[in-house]
C-alpha positions in Angstrom: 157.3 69.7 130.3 158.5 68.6 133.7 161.6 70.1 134.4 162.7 66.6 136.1 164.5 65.5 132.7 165.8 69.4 132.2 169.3 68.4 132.7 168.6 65.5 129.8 167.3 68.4 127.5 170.4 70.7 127.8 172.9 67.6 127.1 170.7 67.2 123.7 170.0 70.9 122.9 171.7 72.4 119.4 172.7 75.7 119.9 170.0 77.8 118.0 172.1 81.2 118.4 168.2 82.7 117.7 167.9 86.3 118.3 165.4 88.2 119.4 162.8 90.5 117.3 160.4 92.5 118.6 158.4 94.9 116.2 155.2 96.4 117.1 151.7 95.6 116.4 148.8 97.2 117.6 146.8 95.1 115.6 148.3 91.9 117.5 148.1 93.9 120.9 145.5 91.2 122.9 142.2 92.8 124.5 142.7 90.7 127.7 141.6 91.7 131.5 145.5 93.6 131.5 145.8 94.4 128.0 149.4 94.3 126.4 150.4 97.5 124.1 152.2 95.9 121.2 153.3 92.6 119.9 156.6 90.8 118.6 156.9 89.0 115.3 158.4 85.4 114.7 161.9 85.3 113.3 160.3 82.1 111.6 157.8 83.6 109.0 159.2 81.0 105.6 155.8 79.7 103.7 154.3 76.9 104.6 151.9 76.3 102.4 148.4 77.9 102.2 145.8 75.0 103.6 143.1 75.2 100.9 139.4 76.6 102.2 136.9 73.2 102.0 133.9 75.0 103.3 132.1 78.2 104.5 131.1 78.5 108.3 127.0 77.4 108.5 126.0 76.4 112.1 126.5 72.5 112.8 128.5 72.1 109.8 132.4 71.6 109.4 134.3 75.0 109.0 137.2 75.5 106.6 140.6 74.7 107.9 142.1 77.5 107.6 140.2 78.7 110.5 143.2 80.0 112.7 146.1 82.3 111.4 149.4 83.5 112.6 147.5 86.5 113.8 145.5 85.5 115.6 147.8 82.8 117.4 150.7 85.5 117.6 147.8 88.3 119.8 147.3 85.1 122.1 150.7 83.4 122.6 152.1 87.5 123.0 150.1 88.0 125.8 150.4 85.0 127.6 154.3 85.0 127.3 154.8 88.9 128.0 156.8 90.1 130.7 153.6 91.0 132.2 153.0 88.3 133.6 156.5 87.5 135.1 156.3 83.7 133.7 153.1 82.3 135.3 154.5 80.7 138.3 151.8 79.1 139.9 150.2 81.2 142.5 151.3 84.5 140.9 149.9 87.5 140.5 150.7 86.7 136.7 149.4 83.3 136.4 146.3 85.1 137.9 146.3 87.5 135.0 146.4 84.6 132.6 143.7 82.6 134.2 141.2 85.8 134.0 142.7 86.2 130.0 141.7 82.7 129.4 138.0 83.1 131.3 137.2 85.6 129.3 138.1 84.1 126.6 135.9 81.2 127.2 133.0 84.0 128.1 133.5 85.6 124.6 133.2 82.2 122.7 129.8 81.5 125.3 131.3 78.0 126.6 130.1 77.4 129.8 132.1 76.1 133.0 132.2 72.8 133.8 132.1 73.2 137.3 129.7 76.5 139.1 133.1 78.6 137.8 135.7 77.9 135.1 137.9 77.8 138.3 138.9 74.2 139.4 140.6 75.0 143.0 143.6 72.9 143.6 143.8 71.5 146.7 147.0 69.7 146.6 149.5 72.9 145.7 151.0 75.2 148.7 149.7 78.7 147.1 146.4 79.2 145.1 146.4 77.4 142.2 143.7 76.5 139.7 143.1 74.8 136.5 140.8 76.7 134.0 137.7 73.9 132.8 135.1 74.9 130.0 132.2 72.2 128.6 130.6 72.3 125.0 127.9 69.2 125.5 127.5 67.0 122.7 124.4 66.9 120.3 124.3 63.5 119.7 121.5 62.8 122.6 123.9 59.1 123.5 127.1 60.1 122.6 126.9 63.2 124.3 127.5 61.5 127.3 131.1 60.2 126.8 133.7 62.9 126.9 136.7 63.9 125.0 139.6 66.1 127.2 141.5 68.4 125.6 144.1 69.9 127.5 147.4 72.1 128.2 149.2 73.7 131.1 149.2 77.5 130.9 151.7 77.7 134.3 155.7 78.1 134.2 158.4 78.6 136.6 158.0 82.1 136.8 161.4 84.3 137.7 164.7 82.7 137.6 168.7 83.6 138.0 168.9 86.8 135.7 170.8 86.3 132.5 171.7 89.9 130.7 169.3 91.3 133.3 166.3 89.3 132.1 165.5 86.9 134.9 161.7 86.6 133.6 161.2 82.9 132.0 158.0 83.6 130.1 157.1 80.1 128.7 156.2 80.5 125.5 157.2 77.8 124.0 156.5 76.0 127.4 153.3 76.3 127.0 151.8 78.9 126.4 152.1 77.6 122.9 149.8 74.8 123.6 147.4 77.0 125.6 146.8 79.1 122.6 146.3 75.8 120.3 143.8 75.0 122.9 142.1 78.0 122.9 141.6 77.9 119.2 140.4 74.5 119.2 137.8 75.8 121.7 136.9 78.4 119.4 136.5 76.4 116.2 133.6 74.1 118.4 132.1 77.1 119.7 131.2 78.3 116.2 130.9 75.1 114.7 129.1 73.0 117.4 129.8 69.8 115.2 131.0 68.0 118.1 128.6 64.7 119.1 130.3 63.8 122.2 131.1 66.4 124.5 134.1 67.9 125.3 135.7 70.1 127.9 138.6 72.1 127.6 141.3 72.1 130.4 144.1 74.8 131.3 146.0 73.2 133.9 148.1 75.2 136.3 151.3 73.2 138.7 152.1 71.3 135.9 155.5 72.8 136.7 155.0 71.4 140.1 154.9 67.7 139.4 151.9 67.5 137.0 149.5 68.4 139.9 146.9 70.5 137.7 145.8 67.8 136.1 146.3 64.7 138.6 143.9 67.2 140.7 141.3 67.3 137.7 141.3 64.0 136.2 141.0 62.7 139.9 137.7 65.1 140.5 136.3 64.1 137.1 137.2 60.2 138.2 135.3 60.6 141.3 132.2 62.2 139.2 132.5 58.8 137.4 133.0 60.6 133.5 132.4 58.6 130.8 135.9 59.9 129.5 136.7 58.8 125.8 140.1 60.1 125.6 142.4 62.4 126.7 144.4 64.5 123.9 146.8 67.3 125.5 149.2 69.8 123.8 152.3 70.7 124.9 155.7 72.6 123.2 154.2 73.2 119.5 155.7 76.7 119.0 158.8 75.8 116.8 158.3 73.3 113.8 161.1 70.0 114.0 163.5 70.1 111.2 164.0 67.1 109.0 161.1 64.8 109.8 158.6 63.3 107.5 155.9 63.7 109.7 154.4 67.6 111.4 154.2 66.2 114.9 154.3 63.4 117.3 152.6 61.8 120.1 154.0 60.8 123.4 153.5 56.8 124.0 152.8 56.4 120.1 153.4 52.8 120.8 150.8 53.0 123.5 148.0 52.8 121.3 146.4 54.0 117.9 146.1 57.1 118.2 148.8 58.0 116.2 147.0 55.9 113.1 143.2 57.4 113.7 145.0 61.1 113.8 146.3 60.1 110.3 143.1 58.7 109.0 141.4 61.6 110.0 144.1 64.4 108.8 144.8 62.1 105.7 148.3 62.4 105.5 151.0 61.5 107.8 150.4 64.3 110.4 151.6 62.2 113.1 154.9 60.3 113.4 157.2 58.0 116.0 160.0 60.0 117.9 162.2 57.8 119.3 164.0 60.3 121.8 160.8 60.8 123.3 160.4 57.0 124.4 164.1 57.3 125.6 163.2 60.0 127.7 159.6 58.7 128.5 157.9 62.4 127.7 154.4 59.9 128.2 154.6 60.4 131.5 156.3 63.8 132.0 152.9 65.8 130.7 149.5 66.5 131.9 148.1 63.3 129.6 149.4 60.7 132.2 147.1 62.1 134.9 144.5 60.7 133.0 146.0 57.5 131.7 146.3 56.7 135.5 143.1 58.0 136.8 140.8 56.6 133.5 143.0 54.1 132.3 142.1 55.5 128.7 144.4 56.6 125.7 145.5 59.8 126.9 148.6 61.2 124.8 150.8 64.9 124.1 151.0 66.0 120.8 154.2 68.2 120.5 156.5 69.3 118.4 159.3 70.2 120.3 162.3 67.5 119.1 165.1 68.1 121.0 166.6 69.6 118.6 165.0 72.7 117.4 164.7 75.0 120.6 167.5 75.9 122.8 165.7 77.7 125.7 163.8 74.9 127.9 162.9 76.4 131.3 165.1 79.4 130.0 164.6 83.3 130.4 164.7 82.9 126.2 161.4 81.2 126.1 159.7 84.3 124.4 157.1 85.0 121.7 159.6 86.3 119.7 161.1 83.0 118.6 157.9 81.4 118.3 156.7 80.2 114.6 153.5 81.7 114.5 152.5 80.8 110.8 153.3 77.1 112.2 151.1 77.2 115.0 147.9 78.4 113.0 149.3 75.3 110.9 149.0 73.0 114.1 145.3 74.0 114.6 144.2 73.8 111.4 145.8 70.7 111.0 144.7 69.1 114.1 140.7 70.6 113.4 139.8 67.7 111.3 141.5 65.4 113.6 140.1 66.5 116.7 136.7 66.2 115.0 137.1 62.9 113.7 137.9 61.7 116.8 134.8 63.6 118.7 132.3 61.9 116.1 133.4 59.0 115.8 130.5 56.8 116.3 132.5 54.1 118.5 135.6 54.2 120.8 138.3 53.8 118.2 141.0 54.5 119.6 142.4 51.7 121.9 145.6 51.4 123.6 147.9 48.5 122.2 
């Protein structure tokens, strides 16, 4: 998130004293454009719960949802948030490497650019930036043409003061974590192609910068006049919050409904208020407002990040290693039925307040 309410963040952090672990894993080891030869694995690996299978995959119908696992989460977050690529700073040569990671990602899963490329060129950032768009249309011949954005920012702040001679800020947590929840979503569509309204799939970069990834998008798309639905964005889901009722929250839950149609659709209270995020408006610290502005439609973060529960915001800490990998299979599979709820719906039912 926007490291304008950083200093907030420290004042509320709890000292996680987490250590780092880092085991190999060839099996983990991602097949990107760089490659990266081993892995870590999550201090957090307690059960969770096995999510039941409901269904076997057949084209156009509803996979299971246990489609993701903390595999295949921990071989995308591990790449993204390896040394490699020196903490994404817009501009990079590393936030390059990621960009051509998650292109070929969108190439393997056959979704098509948006635009003539994936790339979305920023034009309002000093160095090369740009956000990473893919498209899967609709097949509901009317409802294809409204549009549901699901999005994350895949930059960071790159290389900071050293601390113990690690001056690399990799961003796992922030957010690479919901770049790989993304991703997944993207895949489970790809197979599946339930979807009746369309929806494209945004990596933003300069979100670090002041949000400008997606202000640039959602004002191109505004300009194309998009019949956009709504806007749902993930951002910090790497750590699970500690003594909540609910799995995650929305920024602006008072907003709207969205909150209460997420719910409906996961059938159990997935979704819940966090009041520290009001306090320290989070709404409009993330890549969602951009299109609340620009559209005027419920546009929202999901997170799970609670001020409480991770102690290395916009540190050199932020590493794979600490992320909950079992939990963030849990987020996609939990967010699956969600997602496509809200995609098929066969009116505009969420509204803001």
């Amino acid at each position: 998130m926007k490291k304008v309410f950083g200093i907030f963040i420290l004042i509320m952090m709890i000292s996680c004293d987490a250590t780092k672990s880092k085991v190999t894993n060839k099996d983990m080891a991602p097949n990107g454009p760089e490659g990266v030869k081993g892995s870590v694995v999550p201090q957090n690996t307690q059960n969770r719960g096995t999510i039941p299978v409901t269904t076997k995959y057949v084209k156009g119908k509803s996979l299971s949802t246990d489609f993701s696992s903390k595999e295949r989460v921990g071989k995308i977050i591990t790449f993204l948030a390896s040394d490699e690529l020196r903490g994404r700073d817009t501009g990079s040569e590393g936030i390059a490497k990621a960009a051509s990671y998650i292109e070929g990602i969108f190439k393997d899963y056959d979704i098509a650019p948006y635009f003539s490329s994936y790339r979305d060129t920023l034009t309002n950032v000093d160095k090369i930036g740009y956000n990473i768009v893919g498209v899967i249309e609709g097949n509901d011949e009317q409802l294809k043409k409204e549009f549901v954005v699901i999005g994350a920012h895949y930059d960071h702040i790159g290389e900071i003061n050293a601390v113990n001679g690690d001056s690399i800020a990799n961003g796992a947590n922030d957010n690479a974590s919901g770049t790989t929840t993304v991703l997944e979503l993207a895949r489970y569509f790809s197979k599946v192609k339930t979807n009746k309204r369309s929806v494209i799939f945004a990596l933003f970069s300069a979100e670090e910068k002041g949000l400008l990834g997606s202000k640039h998008l959602a004002k191109r798309l505004k300009e194309q006049n998009l019949n956009l639905y709504t806007m749902l964005n993930f951002e910090m889901v790497g750590v699970a919050m500690v003594d909540k009722d609910y799995f995650m929250y929305l920024t602006g839950h008072e907003q709207s409904n969205m909150a209460e149609v997420s719910n409906k659709y996961a059938e159990e209270k997935l979704i819940g208020f966090l009041p520290t995020a009001k306090e320290f408006n989070l709404f409009q610290r993330s890549d969602n407002y951009a299109f609340h502005k620009e559209f005027g439609v419920p546009s929202q973060t999901y997170s799970t990040f609670d001020f409480t529960n991770f102690d290395h915001y916009h540190k050199v800490g932020d590493e794979a290693s600490l992320m909950d990998f079992e939990h963030m299979a849990t987020i996609v599979n939990k967010s699956i039925p969600v997602v496509e709820g809200i995609v098929n719906a066969a009116t505009k039912e969420i509204k803001y307040n």
